[in-house]
ROPA-787187 format. One record per residue: x, y negated, z negated of N, C-alpha, C in turn. Coordinates in pm, whole numbers, plus 50000, padded with zeros to 5 digits. Last residue first. Layout:
<gumis>
XYZXYZXYZ ...
</gumis>
This chain:
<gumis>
497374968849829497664980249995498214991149927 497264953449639496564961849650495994971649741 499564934149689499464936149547498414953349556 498844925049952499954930949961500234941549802 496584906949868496714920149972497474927149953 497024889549730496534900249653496534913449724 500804881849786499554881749786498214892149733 503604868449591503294881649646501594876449691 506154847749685504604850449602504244860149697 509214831849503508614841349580507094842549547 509804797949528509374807749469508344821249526 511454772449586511244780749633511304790649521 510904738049444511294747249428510364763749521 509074717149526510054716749620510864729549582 508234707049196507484708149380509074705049383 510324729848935509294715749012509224717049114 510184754948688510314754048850509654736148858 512594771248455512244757948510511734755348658 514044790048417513394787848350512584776048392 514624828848568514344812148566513474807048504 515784850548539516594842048535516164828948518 513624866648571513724865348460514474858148450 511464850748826512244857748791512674859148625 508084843248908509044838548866510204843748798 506074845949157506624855549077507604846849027 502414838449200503904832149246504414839649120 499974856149390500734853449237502374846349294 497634850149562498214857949504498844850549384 494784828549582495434838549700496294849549648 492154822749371493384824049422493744835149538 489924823849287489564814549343491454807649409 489794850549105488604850049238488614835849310 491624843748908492254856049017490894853349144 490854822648780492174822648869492604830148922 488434832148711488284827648844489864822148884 489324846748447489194855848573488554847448690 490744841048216490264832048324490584838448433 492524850048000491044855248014490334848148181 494804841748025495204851648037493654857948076 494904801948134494714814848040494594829548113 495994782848318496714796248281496344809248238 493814763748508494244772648416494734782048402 494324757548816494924746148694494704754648545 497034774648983495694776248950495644761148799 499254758449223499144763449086497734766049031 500234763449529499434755049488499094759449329 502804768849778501834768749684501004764349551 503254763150117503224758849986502164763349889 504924764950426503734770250346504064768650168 505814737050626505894744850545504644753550479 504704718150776504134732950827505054742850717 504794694150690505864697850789505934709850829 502314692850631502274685650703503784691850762 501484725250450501804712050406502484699750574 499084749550448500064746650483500444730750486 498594770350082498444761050159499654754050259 497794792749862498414789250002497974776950027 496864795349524497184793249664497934787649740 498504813949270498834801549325497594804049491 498944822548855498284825149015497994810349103 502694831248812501424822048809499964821448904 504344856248590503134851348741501844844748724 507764858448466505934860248474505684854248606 509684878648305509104878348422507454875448449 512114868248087510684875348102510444871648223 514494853448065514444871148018513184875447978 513394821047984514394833148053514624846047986 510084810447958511664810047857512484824147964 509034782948168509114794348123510334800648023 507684754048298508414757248228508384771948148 506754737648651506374750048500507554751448463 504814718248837505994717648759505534733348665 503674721649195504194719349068504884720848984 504564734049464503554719849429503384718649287 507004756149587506124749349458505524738149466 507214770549881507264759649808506484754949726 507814805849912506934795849931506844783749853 508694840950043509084824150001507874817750036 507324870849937507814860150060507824845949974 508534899249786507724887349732508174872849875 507704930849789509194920949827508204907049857 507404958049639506694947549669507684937449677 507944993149769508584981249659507534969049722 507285022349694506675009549825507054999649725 508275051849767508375040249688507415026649802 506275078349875507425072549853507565064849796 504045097849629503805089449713505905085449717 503055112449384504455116949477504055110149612 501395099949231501045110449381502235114449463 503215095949040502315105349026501675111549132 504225074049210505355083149177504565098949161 501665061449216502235062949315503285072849319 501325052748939500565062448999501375067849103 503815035448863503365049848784502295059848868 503505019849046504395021149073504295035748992 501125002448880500815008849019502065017749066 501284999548644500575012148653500795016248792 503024979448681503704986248519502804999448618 501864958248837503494958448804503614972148733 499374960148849500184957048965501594958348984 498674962948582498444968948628499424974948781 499394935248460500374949948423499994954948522 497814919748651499024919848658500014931148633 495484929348527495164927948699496784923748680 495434923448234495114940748321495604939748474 495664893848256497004904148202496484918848270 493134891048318494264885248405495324894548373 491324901348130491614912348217492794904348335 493044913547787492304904547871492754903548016 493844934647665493114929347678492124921247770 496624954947819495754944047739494564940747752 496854991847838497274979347879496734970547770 498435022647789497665010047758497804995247777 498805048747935499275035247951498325029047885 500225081947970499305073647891500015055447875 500335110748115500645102048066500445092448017 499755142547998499345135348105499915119948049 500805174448013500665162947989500345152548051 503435205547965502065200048007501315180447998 505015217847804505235210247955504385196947997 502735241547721504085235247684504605230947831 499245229747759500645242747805501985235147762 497665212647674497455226547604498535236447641 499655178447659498585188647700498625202047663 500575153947510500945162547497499525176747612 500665118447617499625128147510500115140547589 502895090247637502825106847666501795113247530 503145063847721503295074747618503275084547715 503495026147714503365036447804503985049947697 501394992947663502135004847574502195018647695 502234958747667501754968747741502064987847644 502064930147587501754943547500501044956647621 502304911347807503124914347749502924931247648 500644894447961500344908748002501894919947872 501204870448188500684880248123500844892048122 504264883548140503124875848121502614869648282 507314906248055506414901548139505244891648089 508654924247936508704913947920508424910148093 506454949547726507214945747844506884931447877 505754973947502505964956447513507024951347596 506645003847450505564994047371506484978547407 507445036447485507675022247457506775012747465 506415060447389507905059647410508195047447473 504245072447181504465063247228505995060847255 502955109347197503305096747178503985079847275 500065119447028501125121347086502615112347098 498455119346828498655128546906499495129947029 499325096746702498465110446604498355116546702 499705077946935501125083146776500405094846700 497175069847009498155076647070499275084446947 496355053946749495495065646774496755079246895 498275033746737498615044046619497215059046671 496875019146989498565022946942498515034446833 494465019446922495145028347042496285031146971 493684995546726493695010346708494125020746788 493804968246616494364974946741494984985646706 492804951546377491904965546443492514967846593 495474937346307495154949646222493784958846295 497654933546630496594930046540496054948146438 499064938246803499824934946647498714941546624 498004955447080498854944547007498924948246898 496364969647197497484976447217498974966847149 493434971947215493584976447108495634982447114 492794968647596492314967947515493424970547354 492274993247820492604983247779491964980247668 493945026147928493005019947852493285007847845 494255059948068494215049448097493635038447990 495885087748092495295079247990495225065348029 496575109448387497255092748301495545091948250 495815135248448497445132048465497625116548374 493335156548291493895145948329495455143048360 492735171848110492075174648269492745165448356 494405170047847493865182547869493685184848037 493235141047815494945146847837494755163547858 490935142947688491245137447802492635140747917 491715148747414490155157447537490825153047670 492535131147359493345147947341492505152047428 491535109047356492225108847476493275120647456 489115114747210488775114347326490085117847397 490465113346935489835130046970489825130247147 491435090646944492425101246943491775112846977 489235075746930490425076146981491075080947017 488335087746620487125090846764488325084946910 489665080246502489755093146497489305095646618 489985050846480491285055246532490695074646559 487615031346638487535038846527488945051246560 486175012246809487605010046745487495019246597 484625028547055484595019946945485895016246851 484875027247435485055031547316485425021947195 483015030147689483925018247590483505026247462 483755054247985482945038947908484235035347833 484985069548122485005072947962483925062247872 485405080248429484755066948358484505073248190 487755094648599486865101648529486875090548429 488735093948968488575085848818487625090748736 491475100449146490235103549088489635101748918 492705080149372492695079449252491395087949224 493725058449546493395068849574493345078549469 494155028749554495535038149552494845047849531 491915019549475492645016049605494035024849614 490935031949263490395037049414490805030549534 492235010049082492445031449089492085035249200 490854991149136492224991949134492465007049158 488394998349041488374992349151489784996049231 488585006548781488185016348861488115011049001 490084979948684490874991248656489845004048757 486894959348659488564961248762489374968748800 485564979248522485064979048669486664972948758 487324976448300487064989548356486594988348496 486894951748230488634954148272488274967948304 484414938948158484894935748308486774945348351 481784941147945483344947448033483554944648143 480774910047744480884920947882482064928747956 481094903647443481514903747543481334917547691 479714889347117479984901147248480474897447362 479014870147002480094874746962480614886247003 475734878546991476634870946966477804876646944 474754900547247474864899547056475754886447060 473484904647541474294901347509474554896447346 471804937147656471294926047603472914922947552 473534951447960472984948747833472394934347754 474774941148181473204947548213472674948448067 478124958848087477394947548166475474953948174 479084971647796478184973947927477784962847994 481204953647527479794955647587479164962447748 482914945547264482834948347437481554958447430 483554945747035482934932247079482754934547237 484834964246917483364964146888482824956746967 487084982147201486534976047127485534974647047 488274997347482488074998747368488004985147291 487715018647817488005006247705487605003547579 489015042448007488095036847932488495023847884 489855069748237489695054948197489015050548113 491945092548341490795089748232491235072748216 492555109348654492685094448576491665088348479 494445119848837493395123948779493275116848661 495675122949188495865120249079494955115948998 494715144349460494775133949389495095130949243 497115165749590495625164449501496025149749475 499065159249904498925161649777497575159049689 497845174050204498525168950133498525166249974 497995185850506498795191250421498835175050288 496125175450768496815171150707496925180550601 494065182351134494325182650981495755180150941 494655180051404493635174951313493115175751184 496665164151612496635166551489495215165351454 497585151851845496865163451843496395170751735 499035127551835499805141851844498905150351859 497205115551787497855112251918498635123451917 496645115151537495925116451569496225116551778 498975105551409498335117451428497825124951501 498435077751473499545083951532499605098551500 496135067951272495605075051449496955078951513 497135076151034496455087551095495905087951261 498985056651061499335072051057498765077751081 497045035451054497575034251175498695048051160 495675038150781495125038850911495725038351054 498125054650568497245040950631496595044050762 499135074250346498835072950476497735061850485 502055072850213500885074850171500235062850312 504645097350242503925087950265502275081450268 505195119650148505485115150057504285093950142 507115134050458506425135850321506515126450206 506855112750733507865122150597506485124050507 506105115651014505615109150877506485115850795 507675128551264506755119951280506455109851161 510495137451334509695135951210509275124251258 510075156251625511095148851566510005142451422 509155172651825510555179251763510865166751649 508655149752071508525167652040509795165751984 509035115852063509575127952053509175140752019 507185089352024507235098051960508095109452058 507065067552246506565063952117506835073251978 508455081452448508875065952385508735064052267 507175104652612507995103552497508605092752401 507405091452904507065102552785507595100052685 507125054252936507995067352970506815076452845 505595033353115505675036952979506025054152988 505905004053261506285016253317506345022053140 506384980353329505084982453326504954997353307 509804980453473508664971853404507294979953434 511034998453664511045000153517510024999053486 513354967353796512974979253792512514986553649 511944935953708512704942853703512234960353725 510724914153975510454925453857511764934053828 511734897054140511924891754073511534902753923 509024885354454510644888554376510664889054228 506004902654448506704892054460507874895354391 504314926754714505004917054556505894913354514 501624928354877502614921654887503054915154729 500004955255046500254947654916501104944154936 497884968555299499144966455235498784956755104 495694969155468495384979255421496934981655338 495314933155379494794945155488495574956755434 496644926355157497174922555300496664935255380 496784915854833496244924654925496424913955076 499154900154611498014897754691497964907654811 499704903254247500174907354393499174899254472 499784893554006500804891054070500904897854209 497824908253916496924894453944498364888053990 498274938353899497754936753983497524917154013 501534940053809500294937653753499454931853895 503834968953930503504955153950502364950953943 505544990853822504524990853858504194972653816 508105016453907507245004653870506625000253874 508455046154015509215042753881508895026153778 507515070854192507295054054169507785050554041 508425097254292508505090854349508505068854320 504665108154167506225113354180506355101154288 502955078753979503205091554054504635095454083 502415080153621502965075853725503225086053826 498575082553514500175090853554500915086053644 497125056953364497215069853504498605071653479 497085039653165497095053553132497165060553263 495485010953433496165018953283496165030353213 495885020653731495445015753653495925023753490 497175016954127497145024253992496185018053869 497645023154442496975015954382496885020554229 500965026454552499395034254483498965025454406 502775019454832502565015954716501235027154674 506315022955043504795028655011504355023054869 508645025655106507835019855198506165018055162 508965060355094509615042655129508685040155171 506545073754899507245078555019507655061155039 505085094154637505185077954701506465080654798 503305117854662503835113654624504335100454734 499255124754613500345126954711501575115254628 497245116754454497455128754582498665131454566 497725107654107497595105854269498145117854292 496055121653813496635120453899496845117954039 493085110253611493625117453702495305113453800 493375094053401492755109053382492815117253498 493265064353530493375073953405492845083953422 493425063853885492615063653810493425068653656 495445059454196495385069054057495055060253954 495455063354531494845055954415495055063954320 497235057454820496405061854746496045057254611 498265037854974498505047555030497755058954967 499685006855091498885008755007498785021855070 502634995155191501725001055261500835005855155 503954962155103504214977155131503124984455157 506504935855097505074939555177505124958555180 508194912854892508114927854972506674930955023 509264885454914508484894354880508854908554941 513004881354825511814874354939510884886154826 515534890954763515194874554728514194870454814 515434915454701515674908754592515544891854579 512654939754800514134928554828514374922154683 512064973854668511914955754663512674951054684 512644999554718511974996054826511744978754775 513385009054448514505006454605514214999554699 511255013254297512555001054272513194998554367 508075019354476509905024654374510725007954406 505625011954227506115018354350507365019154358 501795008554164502815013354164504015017154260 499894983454052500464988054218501914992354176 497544978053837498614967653933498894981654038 497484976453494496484981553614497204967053705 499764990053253498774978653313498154985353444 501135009053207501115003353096500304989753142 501045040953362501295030653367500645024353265 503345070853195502085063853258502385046453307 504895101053193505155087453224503635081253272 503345120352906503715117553059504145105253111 502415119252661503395132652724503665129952831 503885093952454502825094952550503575111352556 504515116852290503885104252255504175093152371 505075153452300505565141552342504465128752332 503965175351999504155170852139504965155152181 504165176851767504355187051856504775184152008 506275163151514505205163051634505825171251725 505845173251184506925173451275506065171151431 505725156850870504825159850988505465159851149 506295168250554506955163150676506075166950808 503895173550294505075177450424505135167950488 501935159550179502825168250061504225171050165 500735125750235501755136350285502055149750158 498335112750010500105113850013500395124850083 495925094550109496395106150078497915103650137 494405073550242495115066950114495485078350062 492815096550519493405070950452493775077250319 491465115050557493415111250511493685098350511 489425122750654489475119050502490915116950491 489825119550909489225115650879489085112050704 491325147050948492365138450952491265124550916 490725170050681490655165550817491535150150801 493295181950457491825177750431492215170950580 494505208450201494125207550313492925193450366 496665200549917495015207249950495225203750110 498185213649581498115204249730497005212249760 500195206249301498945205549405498895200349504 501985187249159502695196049284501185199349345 502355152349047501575165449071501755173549180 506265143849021504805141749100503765156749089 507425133848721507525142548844505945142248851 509785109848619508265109348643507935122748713 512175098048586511665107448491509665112548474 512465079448787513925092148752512665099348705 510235064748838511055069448924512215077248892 510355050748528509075058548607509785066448713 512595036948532512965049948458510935053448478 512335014548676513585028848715513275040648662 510264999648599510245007148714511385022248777 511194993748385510665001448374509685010048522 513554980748476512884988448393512494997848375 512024956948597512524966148673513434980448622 510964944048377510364951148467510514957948533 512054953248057512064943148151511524954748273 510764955147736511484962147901511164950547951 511954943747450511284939847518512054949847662 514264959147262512724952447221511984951847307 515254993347400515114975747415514394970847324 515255017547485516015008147311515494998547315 512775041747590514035028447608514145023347445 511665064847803512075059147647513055049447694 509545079947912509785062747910510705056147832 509775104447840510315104747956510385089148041 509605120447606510445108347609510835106647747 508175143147624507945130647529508555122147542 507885148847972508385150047881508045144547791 505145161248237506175155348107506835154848004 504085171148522505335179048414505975162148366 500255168848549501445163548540503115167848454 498365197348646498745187348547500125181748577 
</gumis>
């Protein structure tokens, strides 16, 4: 289980601001200590628990880095060709006979072992064969083509820190060390549900005045990109007891309460006061949009300490697919005792006008596009609303607009994150 405190979100503010509530996740968050063993095959999107020290050297041997004609630096003029005696051959996987002697070349190819004696190696479609010689041309530097031991990686030296949450190109540098298992942290354990009368099971007959869930299949989509074990609660009814019974049950097996839905003003937004009967709420409404009524707690678990943490998001699922990106993803990640992975937003020129009030942070969804002077520009979804889930399926990412600013027109530079980058 997760070690929380009751007040381990707490803030004065009316409104958090985002970064925020990013600090105080990162002071007062501690990561599930569990750990497990798992091949290097199941290690995409697992958090390091250790430091991964390599054993060996990356390459371990000097090789060659093209297929050409290995041979020493001493033996090339500097302002004609050189002509040198071809003398043996080294294949990948095996080593040449014999070592290179003045005067002398080896026929070589990529990954072979450089031989004793040859320190360069000249691409084969720059030379030309001369009876039982090679002739190559001025002008290589000594060295070139030439891929030392050890370059890529060091025996002895921290390969991955702990804490990194592993991508496909860690595990095949692993996987180059000789590595075939990983040390790393349990996954983080994640009750999800949603709440309403008017929400509905997709596949059901549709009632007037119903609506289909769509913020759970998003939110379990989202969870399994950050590696996430998700225990599906469905949709729950807006009844504050049955609320509160589930997410005491829940907080019990679980590290984060997950929910959308029932987290505003309104008189049947029942989470809020269902959390407060068992545990609680240590802040409520981040200045952000969408997506403003966000609520983050703490439900209490069966060991003193104990607990799992608890986010409610909104409603409607543009605002879910934003808090989420901003408020939950930075909460899990801490929870997998993952490192930080800040999201650093690239420049891109506005193609329209918006007006926002200062001291909130919102996001418009924009495409790409490149504009005749090859600038890259972005392009404004033409609806805002918070429910209009084809401005997330018919957009590239989000243009971020700071809390400082109130005013953008075409030609204003505004950072935009992409969905990729939002869900790596």
């Amino acid at each position: 289980m997760a070690q929380l405190s009751d007040d381990c979100f707490a803030f004065n503010g009316p409104l958090m601001p985002v970064a925020d509530a990013e600090r105080l996740i990162a002071e007062r968050v501690t990561p599930v200590d569990e750990r497990e063993t798992v091949a290097l095959r199941e290690a995409v999107g697992r958090v390091l628990a250790v430091d991964i020290i390599a054993p060996v050297n990356a390459p371990p041997f000097d090789n060659s880095a093209v297929d050409g004609f290995a041979v020493s630096g001493d033996d090339l003029k500097g302002d004609g060709e050189t002509r040198l005696t071809i003398v043996d051959r080294a294949a990948a996987g095996h080593a040449a006979v014999q070592a290179l002697k003045s005067g002398e070349a080896i026929r070589i190819f990529t990954g072979a072992p450089m031989p004793a004696g040859a320190d360069t190696v000249f691409m084969q479609e720059d030379c030309r064969l001369d009876g039982d010689a090679v002739v190559v041309p001025p002008g290589l530097k000594r060295g070139a083509n030439r891929r030392l031991a050890g370059e890529d990686m060091r025996a002895g030296a921290v390969a991955l820190p702990a804490g990194r949450r592993l991508a496909v190109q860690h595990v095949a540098l692993t996987a180059a060390l000789g590595l075939t298992k990983l040390d790393v942290r349990r996954r983080v354990r994640v009750a999800l549900f949603s709440t309403g009368d008017e929400i509905i099971e997709p596949g059901s007959a549709l009632p007037r005045a119903a609506l289909y869930d769509s913020n759970r299949y998003l939110l379990s989509g989202l969870l399994a990109r950050f590696g996430a074990e998700i225990t599906d609660l469905g949709i729950l009814s807006d009844d504050p007891k049955a609320l509160a019974r589930a997410m005491a049950d829940a907080a019990s097996t679980h590290d984060l309460v997950l929910t959308s839905g029932g987290v505003s003003t309104g008189e049947a937004d029942y989470v809020r006061s269902a959390v407060e009967s068992i545990g609680r709420i240590v802040f409520w409404r981040v200045a952000i949009k969408p997506g403003r009524p966000v609520a983050m707690g703490v439900i209490p678990g069966a060991k003193n300490g104990d607990g799992a943490a608890f986010v409610g998001l909104p409603g409607n699922p543009v605002a879910v697919f934003v808090t989420f990106v901003r408020v939950v993803r930075p909460l899990l990640l801490r929870l997998a005792g993952a490192l930080p992975e800040p999201l650093i937003a690239m420049p891109a020129r506005a193609t329209f006008s918006y007006k926002k009030r200062k001291g909130r942070r919102e996001y418009v969804r924009v495409t790409l596009r490149t504009a005749s002077d090859g600038a890259v520009e972005a392009v404004k979804y033409e609806q805002d609303g918070a429910g209009v889930l084809t401005s997330l399926t018919e957009t590239d990412g989000l243009a971020e607009l700071g809390e400082d600013v109130s005013n953008v027109e075409p030609g204003t530079t505004v950072g935009f994150l992409s969905y990729a980058s939002l869900l790596g």
